[in-house]
DSSP file (Angstrom, degrees, kcal/mol; ACC not computed):
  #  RESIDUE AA STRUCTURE BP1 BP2  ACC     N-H-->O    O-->H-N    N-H-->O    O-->H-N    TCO  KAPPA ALPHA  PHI   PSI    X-CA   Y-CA   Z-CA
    1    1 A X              0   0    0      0, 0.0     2,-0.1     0, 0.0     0, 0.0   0.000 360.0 360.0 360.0 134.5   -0.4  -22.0  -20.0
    2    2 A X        -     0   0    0      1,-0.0     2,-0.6     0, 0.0     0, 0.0  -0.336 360.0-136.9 -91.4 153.7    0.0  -22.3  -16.3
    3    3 A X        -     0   0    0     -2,-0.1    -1,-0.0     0, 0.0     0, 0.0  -0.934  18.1-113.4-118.1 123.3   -3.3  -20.8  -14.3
    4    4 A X        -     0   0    0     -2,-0.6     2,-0.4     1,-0.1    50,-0.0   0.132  21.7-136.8  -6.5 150.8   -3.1  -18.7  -11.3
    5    5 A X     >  -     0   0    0      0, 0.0     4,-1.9     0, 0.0     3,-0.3  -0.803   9.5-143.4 -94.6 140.6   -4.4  -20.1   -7.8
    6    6 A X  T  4 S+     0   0    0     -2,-0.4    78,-2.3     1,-0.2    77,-1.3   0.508 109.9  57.6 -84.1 -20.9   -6.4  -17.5   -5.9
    7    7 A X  T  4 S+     0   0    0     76,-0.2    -1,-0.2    75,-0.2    -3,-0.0   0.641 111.2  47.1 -90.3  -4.6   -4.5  -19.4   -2.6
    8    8 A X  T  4 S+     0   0    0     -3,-0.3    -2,-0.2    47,-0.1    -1,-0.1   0.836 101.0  70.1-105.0 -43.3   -0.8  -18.4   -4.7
    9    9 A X  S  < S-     0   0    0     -4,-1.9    74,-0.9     1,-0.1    75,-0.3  -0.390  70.1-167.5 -72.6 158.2   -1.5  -14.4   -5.7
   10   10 A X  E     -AB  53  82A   0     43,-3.0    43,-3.5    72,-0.2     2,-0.7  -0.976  26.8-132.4-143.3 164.0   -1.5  -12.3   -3.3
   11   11 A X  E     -AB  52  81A   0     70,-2.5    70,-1.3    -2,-0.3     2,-0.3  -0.928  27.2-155.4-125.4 129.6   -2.2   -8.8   -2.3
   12   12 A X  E     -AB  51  80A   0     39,-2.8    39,-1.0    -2,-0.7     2,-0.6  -0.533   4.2-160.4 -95.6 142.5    0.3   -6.7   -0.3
   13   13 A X  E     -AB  50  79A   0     66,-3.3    66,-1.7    -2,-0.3     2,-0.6  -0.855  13.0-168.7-130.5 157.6   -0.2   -4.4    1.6
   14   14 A X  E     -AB  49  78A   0     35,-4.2    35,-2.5    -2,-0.6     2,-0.9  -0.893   5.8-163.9-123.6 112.5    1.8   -1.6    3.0
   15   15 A X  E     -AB  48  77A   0     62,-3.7    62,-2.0    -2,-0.6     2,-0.7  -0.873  21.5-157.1-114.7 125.7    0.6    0.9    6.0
   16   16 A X  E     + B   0  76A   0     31,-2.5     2,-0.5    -2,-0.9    60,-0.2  -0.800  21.7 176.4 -98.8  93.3    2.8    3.8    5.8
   17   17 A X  E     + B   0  75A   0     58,-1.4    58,-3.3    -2,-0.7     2,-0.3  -0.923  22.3 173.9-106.0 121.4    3.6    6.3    9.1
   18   18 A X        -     0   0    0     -2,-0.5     2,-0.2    56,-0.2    56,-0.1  -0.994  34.6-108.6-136.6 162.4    6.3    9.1    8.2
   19   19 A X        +     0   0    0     -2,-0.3     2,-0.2    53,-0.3    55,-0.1  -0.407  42.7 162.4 -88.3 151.4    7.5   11.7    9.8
   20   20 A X        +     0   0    0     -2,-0.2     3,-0.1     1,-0.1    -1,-0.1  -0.719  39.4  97.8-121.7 164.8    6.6   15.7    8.6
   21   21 A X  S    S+     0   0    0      1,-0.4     2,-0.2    -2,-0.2    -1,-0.1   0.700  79.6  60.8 117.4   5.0    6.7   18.8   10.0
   22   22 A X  S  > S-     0   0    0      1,-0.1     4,-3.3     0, 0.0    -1,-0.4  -0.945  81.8-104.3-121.6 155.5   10.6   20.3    8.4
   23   23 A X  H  > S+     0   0    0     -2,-0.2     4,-2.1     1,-0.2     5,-0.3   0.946 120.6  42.1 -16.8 -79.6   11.8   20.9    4.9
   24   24 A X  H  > S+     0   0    0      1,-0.2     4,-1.6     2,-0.2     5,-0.3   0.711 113.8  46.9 -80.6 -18.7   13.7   18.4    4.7
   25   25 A X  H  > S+     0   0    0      2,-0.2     4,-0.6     1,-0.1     5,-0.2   0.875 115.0  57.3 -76.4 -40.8   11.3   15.3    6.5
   26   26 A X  H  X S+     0   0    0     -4,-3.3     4,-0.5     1,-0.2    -2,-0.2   0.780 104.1  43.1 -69.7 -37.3    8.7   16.8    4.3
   27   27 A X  H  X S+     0   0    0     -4,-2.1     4,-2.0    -5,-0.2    -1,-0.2   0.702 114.2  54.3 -70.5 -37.0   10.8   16.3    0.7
   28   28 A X  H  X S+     0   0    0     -4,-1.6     4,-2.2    -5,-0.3     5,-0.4   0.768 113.2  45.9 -87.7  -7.8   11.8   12.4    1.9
   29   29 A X  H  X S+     0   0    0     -4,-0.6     4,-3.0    -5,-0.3    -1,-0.2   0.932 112.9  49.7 -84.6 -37.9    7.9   11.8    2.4
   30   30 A X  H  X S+     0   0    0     -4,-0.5     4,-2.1    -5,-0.2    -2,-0.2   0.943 114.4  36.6 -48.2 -59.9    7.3   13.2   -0.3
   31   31 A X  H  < S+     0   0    0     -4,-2.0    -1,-0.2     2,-0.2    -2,-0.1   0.763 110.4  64.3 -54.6 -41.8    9.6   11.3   -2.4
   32   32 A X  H >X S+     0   0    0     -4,-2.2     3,-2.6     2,-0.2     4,-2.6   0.991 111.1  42.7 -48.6 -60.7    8.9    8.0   -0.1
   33   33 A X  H >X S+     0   0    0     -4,-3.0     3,-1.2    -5,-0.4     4,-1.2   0.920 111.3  49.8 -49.7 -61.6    5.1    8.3   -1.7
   34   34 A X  H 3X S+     0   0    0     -4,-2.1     4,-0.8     1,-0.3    -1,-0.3   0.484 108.5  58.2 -75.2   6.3    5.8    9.2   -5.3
   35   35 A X  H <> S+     0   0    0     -3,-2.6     4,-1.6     2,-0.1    -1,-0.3   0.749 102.6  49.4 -85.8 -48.2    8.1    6.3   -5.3
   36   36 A X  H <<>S+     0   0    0     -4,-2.6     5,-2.8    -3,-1.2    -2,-0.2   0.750 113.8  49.2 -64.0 -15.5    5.6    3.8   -4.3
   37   37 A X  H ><5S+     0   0    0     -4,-1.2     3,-4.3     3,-0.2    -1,-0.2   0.916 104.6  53.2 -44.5 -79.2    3.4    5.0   -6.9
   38   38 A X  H 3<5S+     0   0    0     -4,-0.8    -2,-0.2    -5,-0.3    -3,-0.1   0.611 104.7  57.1 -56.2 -10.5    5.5    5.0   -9.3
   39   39 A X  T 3<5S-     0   0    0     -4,-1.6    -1,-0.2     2,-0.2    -2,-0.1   0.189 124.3 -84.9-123.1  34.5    6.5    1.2   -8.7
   40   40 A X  T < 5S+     0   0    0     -3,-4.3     2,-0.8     1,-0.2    -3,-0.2   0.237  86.4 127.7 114.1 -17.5    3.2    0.0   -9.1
   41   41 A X      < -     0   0    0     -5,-2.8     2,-0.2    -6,-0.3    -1,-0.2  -0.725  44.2-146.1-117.7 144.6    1.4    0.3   -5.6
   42   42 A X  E     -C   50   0A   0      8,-2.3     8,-4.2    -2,-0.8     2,-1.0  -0.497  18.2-108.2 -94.1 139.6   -1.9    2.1   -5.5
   43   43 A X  E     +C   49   0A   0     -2,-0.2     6,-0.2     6,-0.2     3,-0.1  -0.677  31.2 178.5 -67.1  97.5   -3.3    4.4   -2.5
   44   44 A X  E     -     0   0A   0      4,-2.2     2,-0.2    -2,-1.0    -1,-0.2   0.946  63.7 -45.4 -53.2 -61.1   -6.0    2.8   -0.7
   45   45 A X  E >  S-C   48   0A   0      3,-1.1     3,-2.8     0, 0.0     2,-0.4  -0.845  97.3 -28.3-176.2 152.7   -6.5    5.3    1.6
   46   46 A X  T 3  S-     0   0    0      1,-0.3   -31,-0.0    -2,-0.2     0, 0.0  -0.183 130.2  -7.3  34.8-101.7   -4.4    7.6    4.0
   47   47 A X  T 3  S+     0   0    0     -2,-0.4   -31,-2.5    -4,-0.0    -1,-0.3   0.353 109.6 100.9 -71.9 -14.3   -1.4    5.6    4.6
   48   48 A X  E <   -AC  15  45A   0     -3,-2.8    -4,-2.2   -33,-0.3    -3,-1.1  -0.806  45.0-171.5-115.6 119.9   -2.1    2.3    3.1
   49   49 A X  E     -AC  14  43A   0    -35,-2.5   -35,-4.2    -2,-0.3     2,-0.3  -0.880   7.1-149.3-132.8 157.6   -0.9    1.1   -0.1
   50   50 A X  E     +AC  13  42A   0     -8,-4.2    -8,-2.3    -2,-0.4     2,-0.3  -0.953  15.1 171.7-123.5 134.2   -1.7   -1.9   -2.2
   51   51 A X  E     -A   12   0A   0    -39,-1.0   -39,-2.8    -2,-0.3     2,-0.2  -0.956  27.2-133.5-132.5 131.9    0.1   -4.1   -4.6
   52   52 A X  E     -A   11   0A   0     -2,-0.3     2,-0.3   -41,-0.3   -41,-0.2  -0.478  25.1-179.0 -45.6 125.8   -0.6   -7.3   -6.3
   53   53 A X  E     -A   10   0A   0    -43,-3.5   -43,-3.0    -2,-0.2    -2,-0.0  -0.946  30.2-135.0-150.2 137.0    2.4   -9.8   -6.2
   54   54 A X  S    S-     0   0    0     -2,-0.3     2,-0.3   -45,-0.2     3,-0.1   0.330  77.8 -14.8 -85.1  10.5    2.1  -13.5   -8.0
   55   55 A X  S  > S-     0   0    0      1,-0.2     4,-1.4   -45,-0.1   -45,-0.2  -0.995  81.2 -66.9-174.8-161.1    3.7  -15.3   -4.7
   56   56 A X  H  > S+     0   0    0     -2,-0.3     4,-2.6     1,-0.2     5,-0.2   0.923 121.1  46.5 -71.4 -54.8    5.2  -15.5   -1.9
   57   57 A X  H  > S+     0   0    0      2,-0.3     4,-0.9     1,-0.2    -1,-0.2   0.467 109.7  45.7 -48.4 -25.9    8.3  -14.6   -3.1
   58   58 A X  H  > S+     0   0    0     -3,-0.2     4,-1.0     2,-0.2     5,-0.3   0.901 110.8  63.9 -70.8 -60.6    7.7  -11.4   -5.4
   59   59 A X  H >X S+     0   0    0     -4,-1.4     4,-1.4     1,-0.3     3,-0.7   0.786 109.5  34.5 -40.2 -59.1    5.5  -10.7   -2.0
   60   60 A X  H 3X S+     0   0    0     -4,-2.6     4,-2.8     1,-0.2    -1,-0.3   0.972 117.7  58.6 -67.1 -47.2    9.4  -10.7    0.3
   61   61 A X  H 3< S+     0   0    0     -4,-0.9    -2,-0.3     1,-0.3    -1,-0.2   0.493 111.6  38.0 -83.6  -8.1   10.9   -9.0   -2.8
   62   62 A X  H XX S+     0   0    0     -4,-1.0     3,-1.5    -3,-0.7     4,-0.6   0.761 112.2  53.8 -40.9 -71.1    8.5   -6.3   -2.6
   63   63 A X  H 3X S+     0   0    0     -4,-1.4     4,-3.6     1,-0.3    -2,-0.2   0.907 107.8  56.6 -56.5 -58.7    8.4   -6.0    0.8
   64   64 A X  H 3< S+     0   0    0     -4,-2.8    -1,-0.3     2,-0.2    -3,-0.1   0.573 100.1  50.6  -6.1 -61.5   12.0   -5.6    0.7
   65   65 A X  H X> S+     0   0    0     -3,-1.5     3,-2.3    -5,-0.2     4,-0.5   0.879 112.4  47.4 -82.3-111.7   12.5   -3.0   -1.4
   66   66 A X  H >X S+     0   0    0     -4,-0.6     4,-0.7     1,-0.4     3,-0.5   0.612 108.1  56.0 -44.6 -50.0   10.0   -0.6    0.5
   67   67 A X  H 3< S+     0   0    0     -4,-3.6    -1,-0.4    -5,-0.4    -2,-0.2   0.539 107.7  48.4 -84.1  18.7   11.4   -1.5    3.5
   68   68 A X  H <4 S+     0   0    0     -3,-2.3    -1,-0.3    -5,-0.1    -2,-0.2   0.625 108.7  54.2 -69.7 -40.4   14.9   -0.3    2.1
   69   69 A X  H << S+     0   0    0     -4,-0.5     2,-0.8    -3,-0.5    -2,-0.2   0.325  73.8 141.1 -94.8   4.1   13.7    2.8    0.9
   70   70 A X     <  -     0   0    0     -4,-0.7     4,-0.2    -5,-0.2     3,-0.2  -0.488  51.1-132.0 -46.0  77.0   12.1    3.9    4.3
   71   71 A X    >   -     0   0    0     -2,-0.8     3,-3.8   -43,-0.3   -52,-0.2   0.183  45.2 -79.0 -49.0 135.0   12.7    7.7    4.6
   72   72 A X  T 3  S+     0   0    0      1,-0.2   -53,-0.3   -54,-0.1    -1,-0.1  -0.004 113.7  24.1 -34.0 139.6   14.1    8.4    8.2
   73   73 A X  T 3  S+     0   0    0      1,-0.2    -1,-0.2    -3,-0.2    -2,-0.1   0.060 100.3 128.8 103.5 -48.3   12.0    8.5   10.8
   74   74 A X    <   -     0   0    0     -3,-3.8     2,-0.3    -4,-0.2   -56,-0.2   0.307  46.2-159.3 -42.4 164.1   10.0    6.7    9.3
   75   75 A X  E     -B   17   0A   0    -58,-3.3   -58,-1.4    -3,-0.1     2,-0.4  -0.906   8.1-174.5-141.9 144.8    7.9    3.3    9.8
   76   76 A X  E     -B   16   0A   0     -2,-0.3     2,-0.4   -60,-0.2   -60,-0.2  -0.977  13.0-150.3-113.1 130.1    6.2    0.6    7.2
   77   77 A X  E     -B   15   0A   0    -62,-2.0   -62,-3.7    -2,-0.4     2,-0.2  -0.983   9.3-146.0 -77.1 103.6    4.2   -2.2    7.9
   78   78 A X  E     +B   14   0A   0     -2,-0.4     2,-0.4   -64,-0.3   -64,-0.2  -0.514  22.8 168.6 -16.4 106.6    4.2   -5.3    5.6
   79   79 A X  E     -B   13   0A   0    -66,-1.7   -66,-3.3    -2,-0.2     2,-1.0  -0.946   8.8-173.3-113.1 132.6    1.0   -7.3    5.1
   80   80 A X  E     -B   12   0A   0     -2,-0.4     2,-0.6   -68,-0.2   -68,-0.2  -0.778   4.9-176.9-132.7 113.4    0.3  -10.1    2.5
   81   81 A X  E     -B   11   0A   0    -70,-1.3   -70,-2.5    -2,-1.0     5,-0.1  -0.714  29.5-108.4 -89.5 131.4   -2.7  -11.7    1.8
   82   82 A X  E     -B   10   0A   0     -2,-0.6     5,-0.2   -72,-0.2   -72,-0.2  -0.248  25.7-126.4 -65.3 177.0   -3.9  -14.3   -0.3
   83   83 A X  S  > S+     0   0    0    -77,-1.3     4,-0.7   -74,-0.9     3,-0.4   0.834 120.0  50.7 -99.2 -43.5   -6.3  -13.4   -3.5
   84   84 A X  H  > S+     0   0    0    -78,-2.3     4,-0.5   -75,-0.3     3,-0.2   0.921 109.9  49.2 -78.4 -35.7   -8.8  -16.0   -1.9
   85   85 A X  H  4 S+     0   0    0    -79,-0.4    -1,-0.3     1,-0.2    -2,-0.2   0.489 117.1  47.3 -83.9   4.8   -8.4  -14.1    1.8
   86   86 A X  H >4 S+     0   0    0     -3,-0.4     3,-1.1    -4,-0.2    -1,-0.2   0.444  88.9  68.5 -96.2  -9.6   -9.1  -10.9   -0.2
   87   87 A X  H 3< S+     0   0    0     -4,-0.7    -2,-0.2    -5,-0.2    -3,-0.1   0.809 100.6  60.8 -70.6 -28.7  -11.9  -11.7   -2.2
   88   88 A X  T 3< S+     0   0    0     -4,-0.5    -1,-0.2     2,-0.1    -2,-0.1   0.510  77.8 120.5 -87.4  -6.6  -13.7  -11.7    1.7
   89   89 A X    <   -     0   0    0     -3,-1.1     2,-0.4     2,-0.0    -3,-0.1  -0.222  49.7-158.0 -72.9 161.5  -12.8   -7.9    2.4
   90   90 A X        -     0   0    0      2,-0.0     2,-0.4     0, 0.0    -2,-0.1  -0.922   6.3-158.0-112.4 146.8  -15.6   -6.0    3.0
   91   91 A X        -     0   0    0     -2,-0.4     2,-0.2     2,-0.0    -2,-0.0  -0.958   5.6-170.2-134.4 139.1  -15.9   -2.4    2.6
   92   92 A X        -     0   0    0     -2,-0.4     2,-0.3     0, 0.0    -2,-0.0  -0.579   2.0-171.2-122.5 157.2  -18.4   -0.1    4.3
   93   93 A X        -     0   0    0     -2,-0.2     3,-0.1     1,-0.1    -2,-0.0  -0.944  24.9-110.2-146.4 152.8  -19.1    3.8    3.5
   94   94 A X        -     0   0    0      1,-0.3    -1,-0.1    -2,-0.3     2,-0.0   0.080  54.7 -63.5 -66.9-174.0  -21.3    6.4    5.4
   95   95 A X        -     0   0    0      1,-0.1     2,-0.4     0, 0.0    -1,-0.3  -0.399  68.1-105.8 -82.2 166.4  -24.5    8.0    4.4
   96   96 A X        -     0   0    0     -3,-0.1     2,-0.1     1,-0.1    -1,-0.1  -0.817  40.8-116.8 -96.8 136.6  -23.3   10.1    1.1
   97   97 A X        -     0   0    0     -2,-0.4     2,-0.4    -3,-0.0    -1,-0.1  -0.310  21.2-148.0 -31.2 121.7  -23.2   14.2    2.3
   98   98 A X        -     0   0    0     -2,-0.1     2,-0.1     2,-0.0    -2,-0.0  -0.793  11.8-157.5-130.5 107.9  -25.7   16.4    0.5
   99   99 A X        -     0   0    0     -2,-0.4     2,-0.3     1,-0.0     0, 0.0  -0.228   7.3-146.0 -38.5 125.8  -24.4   20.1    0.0
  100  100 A X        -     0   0    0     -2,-0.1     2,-0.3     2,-0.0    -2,-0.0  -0.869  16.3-155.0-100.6 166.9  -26.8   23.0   -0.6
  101  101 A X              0   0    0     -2,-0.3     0, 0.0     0, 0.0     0, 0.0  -0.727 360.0 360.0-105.5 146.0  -25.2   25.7   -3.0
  102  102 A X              0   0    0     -2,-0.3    -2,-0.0     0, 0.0     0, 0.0   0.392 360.0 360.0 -96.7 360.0  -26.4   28.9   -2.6
């Protein structure tokens, strides 16, 4: 069985700006998102979606495909990282909110 390299997988990433504000801009954004869902890449946060791809090549052949399927108006941004240059992100959070109820 062949073993992964953490320098061969990678994680893509996708930073998504489209445009809203009519019907019809509003249905292809729509559509844009639930299509990226639905083919595997997860919401990071706002605009930014994430996928796993096992090389360089899944990595274009992704990248590819989203950027065909780019609702007018629209823009995507392409990133890929290796598995070993993602193992270093860091992620930071604010102090946690405490709500009174009444």
């Amino acid at each position: 069985m062949k073993r992964l390299s953490a320098f061969r997988t990678l994680w893509v990433y996708a930073f998504v700006e489209l445009r809203t504000g009519t019907p019809v801009t509003n249905n292809a954004a729509r559509r844009f998102r639930r299509w990226l869902v639905r083919n595997g890449w997860r919401r990071v946060q706002g605009g930014v979606y994430q996928r796993s791809a096992r090389d360089w090549q899944h990595a274009d052949e992704l990248s590819t495909e989203l950027g065909a399927r780019v609702p007018m108006g629209g823009e995507a941004r392409v990133l890929a990282v290796t598995d070993k240059q993602f193992e270093r992100t860091r992620v930071f959070w604010g102090p946690r909110l405490c709500l009174r109820t009444a």
